[in-house]
PLY file of the C-alpha trace (Angstrom):
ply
format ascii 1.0
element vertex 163
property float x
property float y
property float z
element edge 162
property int vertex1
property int vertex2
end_header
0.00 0.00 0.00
1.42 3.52 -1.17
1.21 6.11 1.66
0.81 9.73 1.32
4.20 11.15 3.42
6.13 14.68 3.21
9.57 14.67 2.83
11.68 17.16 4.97
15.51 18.01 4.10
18.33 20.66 3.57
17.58 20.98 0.17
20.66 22.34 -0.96
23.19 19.40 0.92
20.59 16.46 0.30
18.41 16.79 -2.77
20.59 13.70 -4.34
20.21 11.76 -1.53
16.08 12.83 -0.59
15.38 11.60 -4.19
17.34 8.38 -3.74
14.87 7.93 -0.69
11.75 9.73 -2.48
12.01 6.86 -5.90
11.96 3.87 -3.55
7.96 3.89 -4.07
6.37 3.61 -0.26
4.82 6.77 -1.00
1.86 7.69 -2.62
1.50 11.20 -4.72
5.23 12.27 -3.80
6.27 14.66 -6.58
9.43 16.59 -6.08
9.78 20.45 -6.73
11.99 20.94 -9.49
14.84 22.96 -9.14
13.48 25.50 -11.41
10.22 25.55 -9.44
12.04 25.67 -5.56
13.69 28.85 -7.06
10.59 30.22 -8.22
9.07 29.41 -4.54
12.23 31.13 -2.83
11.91 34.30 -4.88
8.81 34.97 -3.25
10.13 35.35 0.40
9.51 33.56 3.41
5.47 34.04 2.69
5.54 32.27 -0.41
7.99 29.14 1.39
5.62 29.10 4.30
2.15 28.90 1.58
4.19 25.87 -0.41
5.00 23.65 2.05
1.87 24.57 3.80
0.20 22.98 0.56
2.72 20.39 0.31
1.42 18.98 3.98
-1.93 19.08 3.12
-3.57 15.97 2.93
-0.11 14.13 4.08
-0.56 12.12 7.11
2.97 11.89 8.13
6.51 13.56 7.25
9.91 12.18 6.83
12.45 14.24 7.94
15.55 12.73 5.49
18.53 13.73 7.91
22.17 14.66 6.60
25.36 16.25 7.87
23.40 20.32 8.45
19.30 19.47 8.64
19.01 19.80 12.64
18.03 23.45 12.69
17.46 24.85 9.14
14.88 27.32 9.46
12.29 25.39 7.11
13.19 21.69 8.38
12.52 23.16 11.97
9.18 24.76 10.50
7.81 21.36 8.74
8.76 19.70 12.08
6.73 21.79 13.93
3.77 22.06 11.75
3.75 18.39 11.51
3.63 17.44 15.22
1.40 20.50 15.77
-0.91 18.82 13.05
-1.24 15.60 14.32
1.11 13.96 11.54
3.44 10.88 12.30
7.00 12.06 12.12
10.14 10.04 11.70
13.41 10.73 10.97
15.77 8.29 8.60
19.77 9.16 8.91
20.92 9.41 4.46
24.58 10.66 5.03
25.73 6.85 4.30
24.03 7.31 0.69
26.15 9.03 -1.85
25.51 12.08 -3.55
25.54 13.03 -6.83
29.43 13.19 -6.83
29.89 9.51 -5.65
30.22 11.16 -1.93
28.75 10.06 1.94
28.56 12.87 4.29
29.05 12.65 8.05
26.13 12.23 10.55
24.63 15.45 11.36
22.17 16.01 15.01
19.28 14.43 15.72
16.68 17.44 14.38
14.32 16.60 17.11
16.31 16.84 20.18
16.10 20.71 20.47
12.37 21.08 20.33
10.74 21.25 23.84
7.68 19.64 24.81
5.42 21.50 27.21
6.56 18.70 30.36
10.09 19.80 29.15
10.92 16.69 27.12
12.64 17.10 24.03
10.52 15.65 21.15
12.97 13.18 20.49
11.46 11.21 23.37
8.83 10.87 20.70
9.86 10.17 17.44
11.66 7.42 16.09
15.17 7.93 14.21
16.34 5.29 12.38
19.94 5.37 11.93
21.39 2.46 8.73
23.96 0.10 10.56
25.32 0.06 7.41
28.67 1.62 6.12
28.56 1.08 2.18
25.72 3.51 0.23
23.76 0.74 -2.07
23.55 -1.58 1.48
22.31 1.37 3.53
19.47 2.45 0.63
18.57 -1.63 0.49
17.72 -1.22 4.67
16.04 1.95 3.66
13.95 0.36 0.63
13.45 -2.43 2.70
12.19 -0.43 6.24
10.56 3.10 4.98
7.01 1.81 4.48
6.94 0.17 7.87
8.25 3.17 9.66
5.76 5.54 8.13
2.91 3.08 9.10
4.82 3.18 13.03
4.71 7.00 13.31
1.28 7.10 12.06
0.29 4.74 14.35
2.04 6.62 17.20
-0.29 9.86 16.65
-3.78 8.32 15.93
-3.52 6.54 19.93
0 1
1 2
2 3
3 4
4 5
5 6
6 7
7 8
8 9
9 10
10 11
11 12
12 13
13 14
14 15
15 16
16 17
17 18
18 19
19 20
20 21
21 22
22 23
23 24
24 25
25 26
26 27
27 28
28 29
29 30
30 31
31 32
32 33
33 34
34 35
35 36
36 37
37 38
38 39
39 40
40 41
41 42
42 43
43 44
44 45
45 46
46 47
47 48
48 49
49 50
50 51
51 52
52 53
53 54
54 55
55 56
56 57
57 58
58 59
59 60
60 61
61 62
62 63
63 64
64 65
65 66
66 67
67 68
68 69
69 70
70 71
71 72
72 73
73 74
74 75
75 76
76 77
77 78
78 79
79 80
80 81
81 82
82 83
83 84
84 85
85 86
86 87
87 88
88 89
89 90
90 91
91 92
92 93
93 94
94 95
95 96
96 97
97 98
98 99
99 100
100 101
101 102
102 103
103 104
104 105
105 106
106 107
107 108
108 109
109 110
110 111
111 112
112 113
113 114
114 115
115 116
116 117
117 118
118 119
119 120
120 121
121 122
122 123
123 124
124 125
125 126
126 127
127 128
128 129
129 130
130 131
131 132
132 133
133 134
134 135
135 136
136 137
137 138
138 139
139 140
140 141
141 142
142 143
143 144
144 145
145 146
146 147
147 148
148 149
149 150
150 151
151 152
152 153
153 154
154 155
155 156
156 157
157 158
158 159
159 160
160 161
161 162
């Protein structure tokens, strides 16, 4: 069964490896912005970022944060977080800086995105959502354990937020 997920991730350092992860084919309706299009978006100021990904979450009933070497606390990442959880959407976060980019390159592991958001009992909100982390050193075996795990992860974190 396809499922209807948002992807979240530093554009500019992970679009290579987010469409590795976004052509696997556990999701449903997942069409990524061109680059010509993101550009388009960005010319139009924080307004016109904040109306696209609002559209992009609608009817999305989870969101993927895709999480490389700088994604913990990019403005928009931290936004589509937010807006997420706030929303009621499952939210996961899958490690990518084993896969190589578009230069035949792996990245280093960058911060869980989730541990500086505070809950209102203090907790960070990575007490709550799930980061999966490849045990895998080599890029095609790492994207296999993706390929292999994405659809069942999506269907956990949905899971967690309709209890």
């Amino acid at each position: 069964m396809a499922r209807r997920a948002f992807f979240s991730f530093h554009y500019d350092a992970d679009a290579w490896r987010a469409s590795q992860v976004r052509n696997i084919g556990a999701i449903d309706g997942n069409k990524p912005a061109t680059d010509n299009d993101w550009e388009s978006v960005k010319r139009g100021g924080k307004p016109a970022i904040q109306r696209w990904i609002d559209g992009q979450l609608q009817g999305r009933s989870c969101t993927v944060v895709l999480i490389g070497a700088q994604t913990a606390k990019r403005f928009w990442v931290d936004y589509e977080i937010e807006k997420s959880w706030n929303d009621g959407k499952g939210v996961l976060g899958v490690y990518i800086h084993r896969l190589k980019d578009s230069r035949g390159n792996q990245s280093y592991k960058g911060e869980n995105p989730f541990a500086h958001f505070s809950m209102k009992d203090g907790s960070s909100l990575a007490k709550y959502v799930s980061v999966y982390d490849p045990p895998y050193a080599d890029s095609s075996d790492t994207y296999r354990y993706i390929a292999n795990n994405l659809a069942t992860w999506i269907d956990t974190a949905i899971s967690a937020r309709s209890v």
